[in-house]
C-alpha positions, 0 to 999 in steps of 0.5 A: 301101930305098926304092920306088915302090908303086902303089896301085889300086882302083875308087872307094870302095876306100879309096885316099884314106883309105889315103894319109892314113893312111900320112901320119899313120904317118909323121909320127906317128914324127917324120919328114916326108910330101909329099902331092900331088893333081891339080889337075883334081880339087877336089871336097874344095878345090883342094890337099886330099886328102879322103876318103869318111870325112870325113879330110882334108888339104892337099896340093901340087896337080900338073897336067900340066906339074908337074915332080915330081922338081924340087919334091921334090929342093928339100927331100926329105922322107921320104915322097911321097904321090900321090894321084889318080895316075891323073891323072899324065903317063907323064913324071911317073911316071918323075919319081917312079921317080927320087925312089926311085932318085935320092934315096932317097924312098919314093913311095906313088902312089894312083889308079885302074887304069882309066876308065869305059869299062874302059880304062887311064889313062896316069898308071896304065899307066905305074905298072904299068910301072914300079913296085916293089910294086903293091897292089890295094885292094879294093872291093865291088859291089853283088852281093857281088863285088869291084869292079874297074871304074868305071862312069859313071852319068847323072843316071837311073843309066844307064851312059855309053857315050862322053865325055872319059876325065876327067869329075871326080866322086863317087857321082853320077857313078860307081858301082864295079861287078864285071867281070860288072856292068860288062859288062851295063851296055854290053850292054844 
């Protein structure tokens, strides 16, 4: 039976590594995957999936008025990937809710849980709403506890207190950190 699954993790969970790996099982047994990011995001090129460990691979690109159900019910295939999830409207998550239940698609949708200042993504809120099996991958901060949340660095490593919710960016940017770390990173 198919189902909506929702992967999390702070950065340098693995999020991306896991999504293409799940793609590689699938088609390794013969059957077909459909693989999406968004298109705010073009660090590895626009339409690319990558990867800290150098894997990558092409990938459909969805923006806010994407309608996901239409572009996957042309042609089904047997397993929709999301990456950068947390980038996704509310709509489109019900979109994906309804590949599962409408067309018999499993959905494996990756992303952050929260932004730098600790607070739910829409794209995420609604997927832990609404999804079948929520799957926490596991990051480390620099004091040996997992990290749970995305601290944004300036240029000298300080922590950003303010900005736009979306700033695209890798290890320059963003540093995942423990809750405890995070929490003195706006203290001080």
């Amino acid at each position: 039976m198919a189902q909506l699954y929702f992967y999390y993790g702070a950065m340098n969970a693995g999020k991306s590594t896991t999504l293409l790996q799940a793609s590689f099982n699938y088609r390794e047994r013969g059957m077909t995957t459909m693989l999406w990011t968004a298109a705010v995001d073009d660090r590895a090129g626009g339409g690319r999936i990558g990867s800290r460990i150098g894997l990558e691979a092409d990938a459909h690109m969805f923006g806010p008025g994407t309608d996901l159900f239409a572009a996957v019910a042309a042609a089904p295939p047997d397993c929709v990937l999301v990456d950068e999830a947390q980038f996704l409207t509310p709509a489109q998550v019900d979109q994906l809710a309804a590949i599962v239940d409408r067309l018999g698609v499993p959905v494996l949708a990756y992303g952050l849980r929260t932004d730098f200042l600790g607070q739910l993504f829409p794209g995420s809120e609604r997927l832990l709403a609404v999804a079948d099996k929520l799957v926490e991958l596991k990051a480390v901060c620099h004091c040996g506890r997992k990290a749970t949340m995305n601290l944004r660095v300036d240029a000298a490593g300080r922590a950003m207190r303010q900005g736009a919710q979306t700033e695209i960016g890798g290890n320059d940017r963003y540093v995942a950190v423990c809750r405890k770390h995070f929490s003195e990173a706006f203290a001080g």
